[in-house]
C-alpha positions in Angstrom: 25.7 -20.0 10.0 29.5 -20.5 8.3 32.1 -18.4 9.2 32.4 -16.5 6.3 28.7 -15.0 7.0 29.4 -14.5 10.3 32.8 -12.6 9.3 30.3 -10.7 7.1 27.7 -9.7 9.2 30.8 -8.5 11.9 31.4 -5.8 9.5 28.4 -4.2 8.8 27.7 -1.1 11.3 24.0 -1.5 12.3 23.7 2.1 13.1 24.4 2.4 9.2 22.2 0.0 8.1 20.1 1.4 4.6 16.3 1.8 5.7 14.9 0.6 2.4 17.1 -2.0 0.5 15.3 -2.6 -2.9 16.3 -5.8 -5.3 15.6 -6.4 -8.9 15.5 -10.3 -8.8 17.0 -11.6 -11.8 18.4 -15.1 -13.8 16.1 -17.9 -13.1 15.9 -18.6 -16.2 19.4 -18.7 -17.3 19.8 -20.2 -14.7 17.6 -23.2 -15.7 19.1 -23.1 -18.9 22.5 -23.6 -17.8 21.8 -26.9 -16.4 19.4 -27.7 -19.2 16.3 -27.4 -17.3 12.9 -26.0 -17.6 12.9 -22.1 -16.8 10.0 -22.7 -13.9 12.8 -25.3 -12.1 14.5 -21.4 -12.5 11.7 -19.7 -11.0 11.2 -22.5 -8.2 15.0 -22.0 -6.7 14.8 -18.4 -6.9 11.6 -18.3 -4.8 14.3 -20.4 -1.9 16.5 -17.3 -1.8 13.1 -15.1 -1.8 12.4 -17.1 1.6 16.1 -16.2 2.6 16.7 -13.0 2.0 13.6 -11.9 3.4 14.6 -14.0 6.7 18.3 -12.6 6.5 17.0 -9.3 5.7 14.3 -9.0 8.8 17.2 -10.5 11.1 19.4 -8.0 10.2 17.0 -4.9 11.3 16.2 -3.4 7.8 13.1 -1.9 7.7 11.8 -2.4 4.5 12.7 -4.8 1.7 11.3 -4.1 -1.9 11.8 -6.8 -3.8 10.7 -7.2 -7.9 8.7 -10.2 -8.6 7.1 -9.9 -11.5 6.5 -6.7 -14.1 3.4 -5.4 -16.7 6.3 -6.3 -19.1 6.5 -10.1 -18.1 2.9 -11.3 -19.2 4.3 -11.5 -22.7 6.3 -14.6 -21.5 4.8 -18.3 -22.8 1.6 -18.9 -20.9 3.2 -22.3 -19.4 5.7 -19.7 -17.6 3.5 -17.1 -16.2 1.2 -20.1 -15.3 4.2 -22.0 -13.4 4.8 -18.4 -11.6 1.6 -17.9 -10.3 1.4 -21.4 -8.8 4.9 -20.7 -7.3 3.6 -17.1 -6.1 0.8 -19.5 -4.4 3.2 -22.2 -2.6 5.5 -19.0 -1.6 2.6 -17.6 0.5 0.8 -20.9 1.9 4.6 -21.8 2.8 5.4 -18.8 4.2 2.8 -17.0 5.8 3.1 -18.3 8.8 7.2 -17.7 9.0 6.1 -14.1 7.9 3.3 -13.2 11.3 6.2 -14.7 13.2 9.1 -12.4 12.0 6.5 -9.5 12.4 7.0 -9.2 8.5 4.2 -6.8 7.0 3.0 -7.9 3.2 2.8 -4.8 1.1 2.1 -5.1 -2.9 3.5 -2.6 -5.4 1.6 -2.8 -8.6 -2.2 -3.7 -9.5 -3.1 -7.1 -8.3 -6.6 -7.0 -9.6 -5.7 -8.8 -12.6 -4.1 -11.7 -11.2 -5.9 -15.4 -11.9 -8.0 -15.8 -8.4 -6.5 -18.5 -6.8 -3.1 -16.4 -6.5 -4.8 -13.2 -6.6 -7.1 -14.6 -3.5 -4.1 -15.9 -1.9 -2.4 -12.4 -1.8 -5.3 -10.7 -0.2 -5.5 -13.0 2.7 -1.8 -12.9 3.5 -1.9 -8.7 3.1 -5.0 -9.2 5.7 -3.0 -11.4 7.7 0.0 -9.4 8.5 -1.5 -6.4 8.2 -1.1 -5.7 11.9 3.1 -6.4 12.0 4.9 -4.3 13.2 8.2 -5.4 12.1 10.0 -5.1 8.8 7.4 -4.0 5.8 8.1 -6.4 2.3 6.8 -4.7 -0.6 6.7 -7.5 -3.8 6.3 -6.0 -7.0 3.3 -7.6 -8.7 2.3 -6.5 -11.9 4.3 -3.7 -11.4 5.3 -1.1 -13.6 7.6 2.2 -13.1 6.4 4.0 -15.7 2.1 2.9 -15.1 2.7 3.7 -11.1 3.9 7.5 -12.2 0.7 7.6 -13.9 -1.6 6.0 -11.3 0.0 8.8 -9.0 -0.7 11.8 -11.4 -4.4 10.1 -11.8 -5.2 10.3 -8.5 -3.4 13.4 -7.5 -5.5 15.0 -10.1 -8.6 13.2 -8.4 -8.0 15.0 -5.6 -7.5 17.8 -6.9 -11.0 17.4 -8.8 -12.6 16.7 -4.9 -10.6 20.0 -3.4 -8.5 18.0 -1.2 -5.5 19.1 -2.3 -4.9 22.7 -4.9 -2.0 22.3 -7.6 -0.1 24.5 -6.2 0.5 22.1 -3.0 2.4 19.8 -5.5 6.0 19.3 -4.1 8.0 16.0 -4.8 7.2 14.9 -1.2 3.6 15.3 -1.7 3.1 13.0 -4.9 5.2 10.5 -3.4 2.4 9.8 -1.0 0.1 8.8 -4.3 2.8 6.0 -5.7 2.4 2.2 -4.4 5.1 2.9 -1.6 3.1 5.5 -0.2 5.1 7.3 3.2 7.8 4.7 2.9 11.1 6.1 2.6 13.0 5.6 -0.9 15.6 2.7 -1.5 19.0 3.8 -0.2 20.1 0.8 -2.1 19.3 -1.2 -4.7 20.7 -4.6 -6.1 20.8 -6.2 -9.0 22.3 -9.7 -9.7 22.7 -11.7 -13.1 25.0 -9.4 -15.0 22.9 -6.8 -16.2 23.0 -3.2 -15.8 19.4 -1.9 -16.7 16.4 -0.7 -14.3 13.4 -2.4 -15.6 11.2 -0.3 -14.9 11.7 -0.2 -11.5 10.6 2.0 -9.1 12.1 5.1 -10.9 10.4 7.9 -9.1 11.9 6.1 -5.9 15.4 5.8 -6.8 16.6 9.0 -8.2 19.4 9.2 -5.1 19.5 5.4 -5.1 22.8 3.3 -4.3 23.2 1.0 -7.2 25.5 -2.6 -6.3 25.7 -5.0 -9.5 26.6 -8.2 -9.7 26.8 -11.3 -12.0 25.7 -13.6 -9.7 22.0 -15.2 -10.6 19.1 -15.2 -8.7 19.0 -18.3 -7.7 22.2 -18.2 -6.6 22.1 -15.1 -4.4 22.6 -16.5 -1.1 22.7 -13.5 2.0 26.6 -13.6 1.4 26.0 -11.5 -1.5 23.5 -9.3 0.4 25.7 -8.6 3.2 28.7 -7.6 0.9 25.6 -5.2 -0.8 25.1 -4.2 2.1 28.8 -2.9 3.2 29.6 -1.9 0.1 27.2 0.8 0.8 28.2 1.7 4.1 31.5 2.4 2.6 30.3 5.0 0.2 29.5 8.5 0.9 25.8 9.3 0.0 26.1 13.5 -1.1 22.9 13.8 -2.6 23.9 16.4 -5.3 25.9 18.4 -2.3 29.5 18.5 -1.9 
């Protein structure tokens, strides 16, 4: 580790560490394009900092790590590209899955999986089986994820239940549908980050976030080293969270 990351890591109080840091991954293929290469070479080095963040992240004692991979919105991309990402989404887990049991990380999926291509989709089930029994810091990856579709999913089977008697309507609170989205009893981002220069949420997680800290920056994706996510990170701590009080 260079001194400047351990400088960085000196200042961030653990006891005020965020519990749920969530990160709109962004620029891989500007990136690419900047150096006049294919956008997958894009994709490829973003999936590095993917394998150090999550490292960085678990080391640092955050509990859970949200982190956007892929959206409803991005099968409209060239069918080379969302081809290249699914055999990178493949090497990512046969890589990693082992670095993952051993960091006691626990694979969660946002988002409907069930219309991946096999192969990845396959791939993705086996590594949710095989850490489903960490204990250590939960990684959600947004999968064929959608804000907006995940509301919906929630009222559907809220509504199922109601149909079954389980729960009455009048039961409804903000706490109680939050146990119907993809995040479940997990508690809401206290942050989220977005690199690569744009101020937009995507469609992400927008139930989740309504008390969110938001830290921008310009820096790409594949760029976005754990220097940038310790200076998200005391950024935060310096701010004081009211939510709507005084």
């Amino acid at each position: 580790m260079d001194i400047e990351n351990k400088e960085l890591i000196s200042k961030i109080i653990p006891e005020k560490l965020p519990k749920h840091i969530a990160i709109i991954m962004d620029g891989n293929g500007r990136w690419a394009k900047k150096r006049r290469l294919p956008r997958n070479f894009g994709h490829q080095e973003g999936m590095k900092r993917v394998v150090e963040i999550v490292e960085s992240a678990s080391e640092l004692g955050i509990k859970h790590l949200s982190l956007y991979a892929f959206s409803t919105e991005n099968w409209k991309r060239p069918k080379d590209e969302i081809e290249g990402l699914m055999k990178i989404l493949v090497l990512y887990i046969r890589n990693e899955l082992v670095r993952l049991t051993k960091n006691n990380v626990k694979l969660k999926i946002l988002g409907d999986i069930s219309v991946l291509p096999d192969l990845p989709r396959k791939e993705v089930e086996r590594a949710i089986y095989r850490t489903s029994n960490n204990t250590g810091m939960i990684l959600n990856i947004a999968l064929n994820y959608g804000g907006r579709d995940e509301i919906i999913r929630g009222i559907r089977l809220y509504l199922k239940d109601v149909e079954m008697g389980k729960i009455s309507v009048e039961e409804l609170n903000t706490n109680e549908f939050s146990k119907y989205l993809y995040t479940g009893n997990q508690p809401d981002p206290d942050l989220v980050i977005r690199p690569s220069g744009e101020f937009r949420l995507s469609n992400f997680l927008l139930y989740q976030i309504a008390y969110s800290e938001f830290w921008f920056s310009d820096i790409l994706w594949p760029d976005f080293n754990e220097k940038y996510l310790y200076k998200a990170i005391i950024d935060y701590q310096s701010r004081n969270r009211r939510f709507g009080g005084i």
